[in-house]
NUSENU-399578 format. One record per atom (N, C-alpha, C, CB): residue in three letters; x, y, z. Coordinates in steps of 0.1 Angstrom, whole numbers, plus 2048, in hexadecimal, padded with zeros to 3 digits. Glycine has a CB too. Layout:
// NUSENU-399578
AlaXYZ ...
This chain:
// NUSENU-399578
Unk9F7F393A9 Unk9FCF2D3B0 UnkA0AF2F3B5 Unk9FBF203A7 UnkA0CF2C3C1 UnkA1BF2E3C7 UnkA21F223C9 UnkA1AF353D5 UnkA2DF233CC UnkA36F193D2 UnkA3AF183E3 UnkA43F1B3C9 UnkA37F0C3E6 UnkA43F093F4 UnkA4BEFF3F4 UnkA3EF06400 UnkA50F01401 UnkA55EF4402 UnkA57EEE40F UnkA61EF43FB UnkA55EE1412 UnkA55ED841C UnkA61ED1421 UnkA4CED0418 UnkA62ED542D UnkA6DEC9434 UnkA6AEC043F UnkA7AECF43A UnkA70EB743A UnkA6EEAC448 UnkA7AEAC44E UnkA6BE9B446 UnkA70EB645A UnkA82EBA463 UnkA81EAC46E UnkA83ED0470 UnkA8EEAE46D UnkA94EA3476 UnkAA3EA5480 UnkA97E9846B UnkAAAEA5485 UnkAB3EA948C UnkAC2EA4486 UnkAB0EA449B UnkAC0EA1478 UnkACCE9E472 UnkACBEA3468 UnkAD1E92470 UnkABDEAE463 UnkABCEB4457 UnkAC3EC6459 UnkAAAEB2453 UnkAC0ECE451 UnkAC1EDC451 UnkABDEDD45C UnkABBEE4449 UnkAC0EE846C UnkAB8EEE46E UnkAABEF7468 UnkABDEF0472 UnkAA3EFF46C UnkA96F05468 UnkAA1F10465 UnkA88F09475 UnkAA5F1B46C UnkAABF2746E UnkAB7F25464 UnkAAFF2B47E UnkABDF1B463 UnkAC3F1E458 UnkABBF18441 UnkAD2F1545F UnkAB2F11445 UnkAADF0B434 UnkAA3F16434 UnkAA5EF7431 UnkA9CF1E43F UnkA91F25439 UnkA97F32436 UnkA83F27442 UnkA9EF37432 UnkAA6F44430 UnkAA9F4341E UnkAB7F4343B UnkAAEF3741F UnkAB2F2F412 UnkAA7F2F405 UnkAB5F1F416 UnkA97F29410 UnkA8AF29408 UnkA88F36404 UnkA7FF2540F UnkA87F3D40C UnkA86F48408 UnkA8EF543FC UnkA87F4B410 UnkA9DF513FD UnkAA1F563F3 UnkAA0F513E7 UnkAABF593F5 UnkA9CF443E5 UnkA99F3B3DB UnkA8DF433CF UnkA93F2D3E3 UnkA89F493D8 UnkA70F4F3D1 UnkA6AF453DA UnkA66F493B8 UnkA6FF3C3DF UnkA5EF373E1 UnkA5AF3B3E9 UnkA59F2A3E2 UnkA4DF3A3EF UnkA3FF3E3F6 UnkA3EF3B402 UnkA34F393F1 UnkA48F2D407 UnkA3DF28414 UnkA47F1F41A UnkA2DF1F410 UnkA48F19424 UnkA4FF12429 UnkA4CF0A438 UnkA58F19428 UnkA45EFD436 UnkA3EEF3438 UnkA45EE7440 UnkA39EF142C UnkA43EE644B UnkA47EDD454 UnkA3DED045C UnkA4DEE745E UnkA42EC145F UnkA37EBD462 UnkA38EBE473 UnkA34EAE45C UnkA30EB3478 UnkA2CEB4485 UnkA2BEA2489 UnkA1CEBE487 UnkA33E9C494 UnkA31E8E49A UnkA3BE954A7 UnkA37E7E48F UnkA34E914B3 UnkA38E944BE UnkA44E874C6 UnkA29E964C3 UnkA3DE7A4C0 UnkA43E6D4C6 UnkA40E624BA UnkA3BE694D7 UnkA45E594B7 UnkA43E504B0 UnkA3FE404BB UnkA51E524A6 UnkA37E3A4BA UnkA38E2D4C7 UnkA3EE254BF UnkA28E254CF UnkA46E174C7 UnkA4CE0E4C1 UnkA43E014BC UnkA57E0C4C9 UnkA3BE034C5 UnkA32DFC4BF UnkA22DFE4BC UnkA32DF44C5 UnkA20DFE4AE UnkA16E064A7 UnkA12DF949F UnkA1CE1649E UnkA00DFB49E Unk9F4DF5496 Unk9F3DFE48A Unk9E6DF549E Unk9F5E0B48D Unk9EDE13484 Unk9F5E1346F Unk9EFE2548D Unk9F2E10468 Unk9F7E0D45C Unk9FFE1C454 Unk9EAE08454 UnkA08E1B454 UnkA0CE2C44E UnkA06E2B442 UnkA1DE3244B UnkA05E33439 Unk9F9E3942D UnkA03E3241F Unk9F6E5142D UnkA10E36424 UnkA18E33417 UnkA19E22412 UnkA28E3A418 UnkA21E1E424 UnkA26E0F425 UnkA19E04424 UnkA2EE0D434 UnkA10E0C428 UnkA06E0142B UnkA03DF9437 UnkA08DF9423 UnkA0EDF8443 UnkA11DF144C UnkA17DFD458 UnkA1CDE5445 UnkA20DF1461 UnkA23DFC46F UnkA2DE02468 UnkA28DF647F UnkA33DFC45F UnkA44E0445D UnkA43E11457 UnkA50DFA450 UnkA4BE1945C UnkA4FE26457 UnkA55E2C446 UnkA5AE27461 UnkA54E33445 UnkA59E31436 UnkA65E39436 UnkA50E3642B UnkA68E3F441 UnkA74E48446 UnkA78E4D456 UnkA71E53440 UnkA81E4945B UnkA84E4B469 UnkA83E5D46F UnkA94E4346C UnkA81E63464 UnkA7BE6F46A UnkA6FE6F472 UnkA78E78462 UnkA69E68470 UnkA61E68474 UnkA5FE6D485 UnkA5EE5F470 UnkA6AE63485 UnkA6CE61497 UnkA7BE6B49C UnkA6FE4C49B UnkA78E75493 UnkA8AE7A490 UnkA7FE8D490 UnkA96E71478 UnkA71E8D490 UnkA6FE9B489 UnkA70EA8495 UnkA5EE9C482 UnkA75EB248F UnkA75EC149A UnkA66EC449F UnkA7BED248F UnkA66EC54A9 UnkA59ED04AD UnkA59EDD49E UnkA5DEDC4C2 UnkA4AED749E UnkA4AEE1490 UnkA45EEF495 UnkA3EEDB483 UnkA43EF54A3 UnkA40F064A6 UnkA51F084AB UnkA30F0A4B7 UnkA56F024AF UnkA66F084B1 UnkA69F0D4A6 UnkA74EFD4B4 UnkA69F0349A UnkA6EF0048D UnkA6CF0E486 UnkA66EF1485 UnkA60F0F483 UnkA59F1C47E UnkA5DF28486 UnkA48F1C47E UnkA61F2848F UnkA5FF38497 UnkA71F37496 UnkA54F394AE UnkA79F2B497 UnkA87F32491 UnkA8AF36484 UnkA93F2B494 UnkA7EF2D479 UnkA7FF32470 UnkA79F42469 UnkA7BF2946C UnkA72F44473 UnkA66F53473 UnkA74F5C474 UnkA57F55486 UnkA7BF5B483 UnkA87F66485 UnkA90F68479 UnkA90F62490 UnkA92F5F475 UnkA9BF61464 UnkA95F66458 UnkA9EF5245E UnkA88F68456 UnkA82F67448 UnkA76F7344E UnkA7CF54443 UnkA74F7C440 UnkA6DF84441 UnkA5EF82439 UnkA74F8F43F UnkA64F7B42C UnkA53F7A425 UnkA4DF70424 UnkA51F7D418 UnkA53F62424 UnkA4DF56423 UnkA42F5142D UnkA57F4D424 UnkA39F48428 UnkA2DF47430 UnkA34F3843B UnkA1DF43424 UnkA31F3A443 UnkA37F2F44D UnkA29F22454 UnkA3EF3A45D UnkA2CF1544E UnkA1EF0F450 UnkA23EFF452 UnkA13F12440 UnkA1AEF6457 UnkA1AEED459 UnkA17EE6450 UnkA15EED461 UnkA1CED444D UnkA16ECB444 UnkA17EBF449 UnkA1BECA437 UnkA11EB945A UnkA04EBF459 UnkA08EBC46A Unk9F4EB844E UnkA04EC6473 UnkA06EC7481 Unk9FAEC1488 UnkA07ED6485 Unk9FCEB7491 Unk9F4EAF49A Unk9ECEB94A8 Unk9FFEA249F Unk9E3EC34A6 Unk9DEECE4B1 Unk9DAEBE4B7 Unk9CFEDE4AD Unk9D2EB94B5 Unk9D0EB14C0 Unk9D1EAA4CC Unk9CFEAE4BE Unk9E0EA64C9 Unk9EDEA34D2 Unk9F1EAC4DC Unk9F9EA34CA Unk9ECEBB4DA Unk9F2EC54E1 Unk9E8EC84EE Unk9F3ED24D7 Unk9E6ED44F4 Unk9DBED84FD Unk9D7EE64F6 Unk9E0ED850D Unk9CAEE54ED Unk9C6EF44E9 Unk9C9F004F0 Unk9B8EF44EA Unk9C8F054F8 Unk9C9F0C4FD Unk9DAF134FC Unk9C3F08505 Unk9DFF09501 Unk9F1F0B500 Unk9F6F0F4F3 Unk9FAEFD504 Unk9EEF064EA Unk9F1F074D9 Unk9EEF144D3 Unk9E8EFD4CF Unk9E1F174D7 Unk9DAF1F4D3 Unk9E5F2E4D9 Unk9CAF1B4DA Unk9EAF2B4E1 Unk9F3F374E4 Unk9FFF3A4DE Unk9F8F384F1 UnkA08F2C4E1 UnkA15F264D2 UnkA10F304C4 UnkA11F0D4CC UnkA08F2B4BD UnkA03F304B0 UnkA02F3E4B1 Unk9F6F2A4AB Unk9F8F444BA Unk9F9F544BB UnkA05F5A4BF Unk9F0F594C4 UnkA0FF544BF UnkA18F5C4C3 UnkA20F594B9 UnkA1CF5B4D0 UnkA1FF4E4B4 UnkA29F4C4A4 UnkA25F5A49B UnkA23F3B499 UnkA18F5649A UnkA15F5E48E UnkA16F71493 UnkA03F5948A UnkA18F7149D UnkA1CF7E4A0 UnkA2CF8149D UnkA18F804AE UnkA34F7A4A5 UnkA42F7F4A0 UnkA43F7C491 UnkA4FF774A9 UnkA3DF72490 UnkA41F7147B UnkA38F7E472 UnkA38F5C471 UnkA35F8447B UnkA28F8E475 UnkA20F8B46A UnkA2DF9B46F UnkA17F8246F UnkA0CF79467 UnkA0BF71461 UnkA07F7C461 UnkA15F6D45F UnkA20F61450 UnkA16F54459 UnkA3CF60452 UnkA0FF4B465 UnkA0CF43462 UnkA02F3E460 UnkA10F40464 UnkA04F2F458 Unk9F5F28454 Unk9F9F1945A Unk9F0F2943F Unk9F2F16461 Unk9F0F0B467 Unk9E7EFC45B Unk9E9F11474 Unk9EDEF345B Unk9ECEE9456 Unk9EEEDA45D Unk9F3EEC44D Unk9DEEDA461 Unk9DCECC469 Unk9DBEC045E Unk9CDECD475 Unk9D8EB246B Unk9D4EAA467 Unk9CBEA246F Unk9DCEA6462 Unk9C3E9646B Unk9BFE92477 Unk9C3E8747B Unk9B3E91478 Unk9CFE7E47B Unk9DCE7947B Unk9D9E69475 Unk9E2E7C48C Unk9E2E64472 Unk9E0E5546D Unk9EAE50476 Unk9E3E5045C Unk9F0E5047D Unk9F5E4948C Unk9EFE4849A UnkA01E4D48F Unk9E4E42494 Unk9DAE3C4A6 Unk9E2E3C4AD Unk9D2E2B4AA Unk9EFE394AC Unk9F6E324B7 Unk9FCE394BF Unk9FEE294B4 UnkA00E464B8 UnkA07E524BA Unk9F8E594C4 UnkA0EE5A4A7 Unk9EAE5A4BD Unk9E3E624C4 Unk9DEE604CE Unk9DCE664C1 Unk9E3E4B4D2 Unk9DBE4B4DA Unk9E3E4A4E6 Unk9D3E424D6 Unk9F2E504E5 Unk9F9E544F3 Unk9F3E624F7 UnkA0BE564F1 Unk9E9E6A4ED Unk9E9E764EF Unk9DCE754F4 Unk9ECE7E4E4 Unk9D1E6A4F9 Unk9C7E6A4FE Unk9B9E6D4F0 Unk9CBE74509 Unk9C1E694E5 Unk9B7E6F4DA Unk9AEE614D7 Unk9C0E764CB Unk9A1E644D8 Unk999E594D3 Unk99AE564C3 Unk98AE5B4D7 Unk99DE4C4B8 Unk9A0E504B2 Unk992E4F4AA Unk9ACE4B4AE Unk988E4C4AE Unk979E4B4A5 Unk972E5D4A5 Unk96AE3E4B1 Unk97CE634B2 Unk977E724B1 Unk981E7B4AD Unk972E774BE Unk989E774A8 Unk994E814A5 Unk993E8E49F Unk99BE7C49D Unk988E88496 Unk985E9548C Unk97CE9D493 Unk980E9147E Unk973E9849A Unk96CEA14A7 Unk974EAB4AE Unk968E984B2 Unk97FEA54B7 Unk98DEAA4BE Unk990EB74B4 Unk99BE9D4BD Unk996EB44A9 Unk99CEBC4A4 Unk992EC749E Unk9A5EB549D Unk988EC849D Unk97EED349A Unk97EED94A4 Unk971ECF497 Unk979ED34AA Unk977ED74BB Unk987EE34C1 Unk976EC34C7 Unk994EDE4C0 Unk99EEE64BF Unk99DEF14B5 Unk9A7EDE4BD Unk99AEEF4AA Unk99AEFE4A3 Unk993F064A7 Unk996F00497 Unk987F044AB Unk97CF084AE Unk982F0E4BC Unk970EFD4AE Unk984F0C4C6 Unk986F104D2 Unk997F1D4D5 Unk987F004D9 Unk99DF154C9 Unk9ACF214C7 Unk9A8F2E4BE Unk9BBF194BD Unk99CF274B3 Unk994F364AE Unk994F434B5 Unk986F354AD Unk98BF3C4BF Unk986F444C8 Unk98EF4D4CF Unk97FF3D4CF Unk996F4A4D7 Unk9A0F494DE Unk9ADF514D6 Unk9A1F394E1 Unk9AAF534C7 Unk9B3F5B4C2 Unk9A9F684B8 Unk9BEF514B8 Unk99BF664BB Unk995F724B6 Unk98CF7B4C0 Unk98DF6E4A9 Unk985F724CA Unk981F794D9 Unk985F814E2 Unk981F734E1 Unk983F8A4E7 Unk985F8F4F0 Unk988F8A4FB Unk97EF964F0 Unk979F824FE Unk97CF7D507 Unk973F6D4FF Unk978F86517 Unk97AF65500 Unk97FF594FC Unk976F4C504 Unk98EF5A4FF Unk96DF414FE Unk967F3A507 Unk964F2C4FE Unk95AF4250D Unk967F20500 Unk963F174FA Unk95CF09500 Unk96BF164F4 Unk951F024FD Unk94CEFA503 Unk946EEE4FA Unk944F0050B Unk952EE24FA Unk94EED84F0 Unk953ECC4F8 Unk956EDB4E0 Unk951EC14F0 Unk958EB14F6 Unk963EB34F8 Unk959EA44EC Unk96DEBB4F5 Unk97CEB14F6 Unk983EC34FC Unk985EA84DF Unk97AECF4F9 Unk980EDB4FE Unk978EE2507 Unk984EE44F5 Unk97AEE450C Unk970EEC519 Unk978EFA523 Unk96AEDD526 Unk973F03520 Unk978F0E528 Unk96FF1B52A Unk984F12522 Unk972F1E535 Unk969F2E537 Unk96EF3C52F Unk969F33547 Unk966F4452F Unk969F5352C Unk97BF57532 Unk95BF5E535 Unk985F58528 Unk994F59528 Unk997F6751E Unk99CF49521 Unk9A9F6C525 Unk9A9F7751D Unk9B4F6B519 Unk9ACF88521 Unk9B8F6F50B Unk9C3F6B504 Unk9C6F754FA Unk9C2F5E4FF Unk9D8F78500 Unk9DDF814F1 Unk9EBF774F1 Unk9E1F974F2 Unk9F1F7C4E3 Unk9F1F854D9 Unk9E3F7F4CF UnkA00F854D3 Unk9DBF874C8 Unk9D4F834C0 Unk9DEF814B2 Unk9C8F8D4C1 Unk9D8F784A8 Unk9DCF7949A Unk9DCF82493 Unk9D8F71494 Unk9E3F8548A Unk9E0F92483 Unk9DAF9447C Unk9E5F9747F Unk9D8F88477 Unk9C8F8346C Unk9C3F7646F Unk9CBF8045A Unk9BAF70467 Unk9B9F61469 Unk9C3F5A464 Unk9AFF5B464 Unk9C4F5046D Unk9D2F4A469 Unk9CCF3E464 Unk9DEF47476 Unk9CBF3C457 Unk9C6F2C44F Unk9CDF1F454 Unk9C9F2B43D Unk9BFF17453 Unk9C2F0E455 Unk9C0EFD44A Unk9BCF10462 Unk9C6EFA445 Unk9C7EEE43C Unk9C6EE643E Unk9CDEEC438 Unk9C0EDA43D Unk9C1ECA441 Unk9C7EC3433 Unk9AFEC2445 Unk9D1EBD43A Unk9D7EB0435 Unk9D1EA4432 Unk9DFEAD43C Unk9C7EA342B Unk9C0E9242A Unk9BDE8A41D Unk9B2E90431 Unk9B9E84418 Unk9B4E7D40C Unk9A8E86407 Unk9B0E6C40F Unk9AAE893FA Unk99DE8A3F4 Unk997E873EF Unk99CE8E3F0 Unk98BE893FD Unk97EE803FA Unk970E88404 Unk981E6D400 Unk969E843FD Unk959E89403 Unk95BE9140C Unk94FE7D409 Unk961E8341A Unk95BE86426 Unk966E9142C Unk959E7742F Unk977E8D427 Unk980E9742C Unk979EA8427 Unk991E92425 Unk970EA9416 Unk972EB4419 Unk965EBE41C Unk97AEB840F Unk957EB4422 Unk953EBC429 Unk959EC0438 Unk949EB8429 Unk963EB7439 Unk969EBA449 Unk96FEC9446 Unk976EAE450 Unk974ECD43C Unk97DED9438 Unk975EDF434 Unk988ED9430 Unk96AEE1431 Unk963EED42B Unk959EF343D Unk956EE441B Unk957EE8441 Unk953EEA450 Unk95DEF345A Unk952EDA457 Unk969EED459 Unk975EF0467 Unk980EFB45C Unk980EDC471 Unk985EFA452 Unk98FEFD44F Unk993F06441 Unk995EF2450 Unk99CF0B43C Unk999F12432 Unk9A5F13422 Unk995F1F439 Unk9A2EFC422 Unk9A8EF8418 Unk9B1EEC41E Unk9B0F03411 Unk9B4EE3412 Unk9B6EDA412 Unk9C4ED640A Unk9ABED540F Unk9D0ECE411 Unk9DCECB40D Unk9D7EBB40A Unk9E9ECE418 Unk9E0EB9401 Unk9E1EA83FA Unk9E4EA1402 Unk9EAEA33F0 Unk9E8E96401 Unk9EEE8B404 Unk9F9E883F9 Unk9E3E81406 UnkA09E843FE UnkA12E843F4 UnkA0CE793EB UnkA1FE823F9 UnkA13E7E3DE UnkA0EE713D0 UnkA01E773D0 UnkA0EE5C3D4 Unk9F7E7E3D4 Unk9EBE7D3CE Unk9E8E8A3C2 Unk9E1E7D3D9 Unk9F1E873BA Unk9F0E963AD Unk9E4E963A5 Unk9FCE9539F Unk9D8E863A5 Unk9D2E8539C Unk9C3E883A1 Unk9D5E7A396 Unk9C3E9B3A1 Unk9BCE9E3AD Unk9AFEA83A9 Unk9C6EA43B7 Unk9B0EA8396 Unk9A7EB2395 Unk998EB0398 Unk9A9EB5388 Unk991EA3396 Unk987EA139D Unk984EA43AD Unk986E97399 Unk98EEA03B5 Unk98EEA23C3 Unk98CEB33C5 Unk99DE9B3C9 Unk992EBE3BB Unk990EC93BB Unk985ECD3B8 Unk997ECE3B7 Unk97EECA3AF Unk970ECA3AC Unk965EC93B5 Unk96EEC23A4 Unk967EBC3BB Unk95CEBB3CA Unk960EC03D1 Unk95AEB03D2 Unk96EEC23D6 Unk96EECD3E0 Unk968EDA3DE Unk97AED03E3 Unk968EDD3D5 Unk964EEB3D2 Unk953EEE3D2 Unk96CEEE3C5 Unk950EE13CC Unk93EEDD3CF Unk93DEE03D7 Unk937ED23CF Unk943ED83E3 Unk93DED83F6 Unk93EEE73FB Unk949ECF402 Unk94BEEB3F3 Unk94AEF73F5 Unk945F043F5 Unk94DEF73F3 Unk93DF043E9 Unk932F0E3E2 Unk928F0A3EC Unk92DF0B3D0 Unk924EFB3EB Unk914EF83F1 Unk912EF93FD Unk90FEEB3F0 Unk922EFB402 Unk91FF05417 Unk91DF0E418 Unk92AF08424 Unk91FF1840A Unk91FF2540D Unk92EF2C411 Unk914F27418 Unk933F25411 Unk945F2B410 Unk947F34408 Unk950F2140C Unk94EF3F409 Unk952F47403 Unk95DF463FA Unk952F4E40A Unk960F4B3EE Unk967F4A3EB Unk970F3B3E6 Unk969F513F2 Unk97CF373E4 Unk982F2A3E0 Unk98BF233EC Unk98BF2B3D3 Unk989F153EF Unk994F113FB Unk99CF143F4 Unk996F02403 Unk9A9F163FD Unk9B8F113F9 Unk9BDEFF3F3 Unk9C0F14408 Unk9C4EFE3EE Unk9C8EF63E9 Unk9D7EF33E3 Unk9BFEF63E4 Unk9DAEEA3F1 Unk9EBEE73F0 Unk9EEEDB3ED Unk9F3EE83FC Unk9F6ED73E3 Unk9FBECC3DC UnkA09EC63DF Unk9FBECF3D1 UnkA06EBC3E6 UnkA15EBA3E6 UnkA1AEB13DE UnkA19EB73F2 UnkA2AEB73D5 UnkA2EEAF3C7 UnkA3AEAA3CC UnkA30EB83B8 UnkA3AE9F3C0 UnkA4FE9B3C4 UnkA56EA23B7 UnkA55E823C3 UnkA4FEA43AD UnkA5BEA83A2 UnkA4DEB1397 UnkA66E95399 UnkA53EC1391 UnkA4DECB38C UnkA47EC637A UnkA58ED838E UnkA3FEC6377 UnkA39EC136D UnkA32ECD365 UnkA31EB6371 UnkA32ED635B UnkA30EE0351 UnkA22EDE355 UnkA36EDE340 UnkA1FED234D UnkA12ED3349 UnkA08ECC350 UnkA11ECF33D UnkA10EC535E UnkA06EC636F UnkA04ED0370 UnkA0CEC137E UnkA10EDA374 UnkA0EEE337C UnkA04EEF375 UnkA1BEE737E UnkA03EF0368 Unk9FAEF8360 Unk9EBEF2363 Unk9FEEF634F Unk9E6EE5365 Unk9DCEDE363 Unk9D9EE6376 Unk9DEECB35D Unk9E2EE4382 Unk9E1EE838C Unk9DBEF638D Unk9ECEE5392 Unk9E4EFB382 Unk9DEF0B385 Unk9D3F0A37E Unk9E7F1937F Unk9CFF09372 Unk9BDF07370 Unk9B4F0537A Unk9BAEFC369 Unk9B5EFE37F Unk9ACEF9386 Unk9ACEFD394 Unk9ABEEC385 Unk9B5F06398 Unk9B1F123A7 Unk9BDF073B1 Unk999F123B0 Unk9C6EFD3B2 Unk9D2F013B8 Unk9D9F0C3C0 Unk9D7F003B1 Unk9D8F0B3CE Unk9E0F193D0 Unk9EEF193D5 Unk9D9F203DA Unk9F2F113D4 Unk9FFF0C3D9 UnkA06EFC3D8 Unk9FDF0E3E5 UnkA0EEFA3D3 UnkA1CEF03CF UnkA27EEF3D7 UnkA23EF33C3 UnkA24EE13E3 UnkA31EE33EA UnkA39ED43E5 UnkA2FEE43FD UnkA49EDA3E9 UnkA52EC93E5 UnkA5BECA3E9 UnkA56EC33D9 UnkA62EBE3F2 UnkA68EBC3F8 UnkA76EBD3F4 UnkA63EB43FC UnkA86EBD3FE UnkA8EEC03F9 UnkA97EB7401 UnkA90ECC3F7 UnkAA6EB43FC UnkAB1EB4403 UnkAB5EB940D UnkAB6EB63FF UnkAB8EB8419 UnkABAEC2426 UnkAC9EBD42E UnkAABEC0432 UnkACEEB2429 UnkADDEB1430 UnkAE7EB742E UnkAE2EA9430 UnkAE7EC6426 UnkAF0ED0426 UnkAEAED841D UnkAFFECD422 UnkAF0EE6421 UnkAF1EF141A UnkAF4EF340C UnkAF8EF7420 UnkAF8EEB408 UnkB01EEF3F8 UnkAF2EE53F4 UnkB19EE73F3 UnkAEDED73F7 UnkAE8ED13F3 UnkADBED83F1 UnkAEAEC83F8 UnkAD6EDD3FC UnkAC6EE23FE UnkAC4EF13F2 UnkAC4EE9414 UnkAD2EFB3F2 UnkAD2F063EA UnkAD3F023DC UnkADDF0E3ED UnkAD9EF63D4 UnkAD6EF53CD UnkAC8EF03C7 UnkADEEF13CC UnkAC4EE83CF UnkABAEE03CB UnkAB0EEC3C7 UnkAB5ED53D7 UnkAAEEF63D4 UnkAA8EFE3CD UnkAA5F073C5 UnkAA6F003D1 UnkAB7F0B3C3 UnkAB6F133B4 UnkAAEF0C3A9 UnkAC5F143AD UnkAB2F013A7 UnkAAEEFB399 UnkAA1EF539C UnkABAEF0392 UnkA9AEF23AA UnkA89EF13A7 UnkA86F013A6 UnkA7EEE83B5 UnkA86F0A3AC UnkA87F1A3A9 UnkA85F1B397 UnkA98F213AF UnkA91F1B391 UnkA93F15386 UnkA89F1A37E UnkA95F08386 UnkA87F08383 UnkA79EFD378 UnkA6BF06377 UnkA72EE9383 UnkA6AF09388 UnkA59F0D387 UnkA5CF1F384 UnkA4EF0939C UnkA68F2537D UnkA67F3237B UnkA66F3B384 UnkA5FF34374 UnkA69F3F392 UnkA6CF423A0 UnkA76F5139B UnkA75F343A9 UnkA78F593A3 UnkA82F613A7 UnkA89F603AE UnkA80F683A8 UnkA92F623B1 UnkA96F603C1 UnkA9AF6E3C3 UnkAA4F563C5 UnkA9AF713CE UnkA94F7F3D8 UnkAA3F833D3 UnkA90F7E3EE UnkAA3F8D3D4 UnkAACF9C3CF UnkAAFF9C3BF UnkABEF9D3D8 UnkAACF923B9 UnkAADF943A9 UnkAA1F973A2 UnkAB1F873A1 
């Protein structure tokens, strides 16, 4: 089981190029950015935490393009895995994305794993033309079509929402670049991930998750999947005997969030979660 860690960048937090250098010399593993393009001012859609239109933080409407974010963080950093929590492909135009990502993961030399969602702001998707009863259609339909498009030669997709002829596209990935959904665990999210994707991130606050790992892992066996999804947790504070109960039960990763309005603040914090969960930090 590894460690990352998550920021909600924002334009008054760390830059990328300078806090992922930091993660890295810290030990941990990964370094996890989200994705909101526009926030509308006036929104129906309920956020997950508040319950209602209100925000629970003005980052929201404050966040970095999360492929800038990663590729200045890629130039700085040599081993950490560089990933999303959780990037809106839908919003984008496949094809364009589908190039963005191959070319990330090329200058970072393989380091990324992409981490969607299928978004809980209607309001936000529906500037982006997204139906929101098909979303999760949409966003299959996008993997499905940047797949291609990053393992083809020559490259072709023909669905509802993507449609294209026989295309060359390089740079290819250097492996498969995983892909994770962000959603509640339940039934229906994780036949969607045993179908399209290969593993499933929490929802913050949801630690009480060993059953949810169990069924996932049912759906999993009973497709004929190979092997175990991934499985990312996201925590607010390191617990002995969570984190032991996490590794039992096939956890592959622990991300948590940090301080980011200075340097002295962000380096400490991480020494001493480093610390807790028993970490090295790189040259010791």
């Amino acid at each position: 089981m590894e460690f990352g860690i998550v920021q909600f960048t924002s334009d008054r937090g760390l830059k990328p190029q300078v806090l992922a250098p930091l993660i890295e010399e810290a030990g941990f593993a990964s370094y996890f950015v989200p994705e909101h393009g526009h926030i509308p001012t006036r929104r129906d859609a309920a956020h997950p935490q508040t319950g209602d239109e209100t925000l629970p933080d003005d980052r929201y409407m404050r966040t970095l393009d999360p492929w800038t974010s990663l590729a200045a963080a890629a130039a700085v950093t040599e081993r950490i895995r560089l990933a999303t929590a959780v990037a809106l492909p839908v919003q984008s135009d496949p094809i364009t994305l589908a190039k963005t990502l191959a070319t990330l993961d090329h200058i970072s030399g393989g380091r990324l794993t992409l981490g969607v969602g299928f978004g809980w702001n209607l309001d936000e998707l529906a500037d982006h033309n997204v139906p929101p009863k098909r979303r999760r259609t949409m966003l299959r339909e996008y993997l499905e079509a940047m797949r291609a498009l990053w393992t083809d030669e020559e490259a072709e997709y023909h669905g509802e929402f993507v449609d294209f002829g026989t295309s060359w596209a390089w740079p290819k990935p250097q492996q498969h670049i995983p892909t994770l959904v962000g959603a509640a665990g339940n039934e229906k999210n994780f036949k969607w991930i045993t179908r399209s994707a290969d593993g499933w991130i929490t929802t913050p606050g949801e630690d009480d998750i060993e059953g949810s790992v169990t069924l996932l892992k049912q759906i999993w066996s009973d497709a004929g999947r190979a092997g175990d999804p991934q499985i990312v947790v996201l925590d607010f504070k390191p617990v002995a005997e969570k984190l032991e109960k996490w590794r039992e039960i096939g956890v592959t990763q622990v991300l948590y969030g940090l301080p980011d309005d200075s340097v002295e603040r962000a380096s400490g914090y991480l020494a001493k979660l480093a610390g807790k969960l028993g970490l090295t930090p790189v040259g010791v």
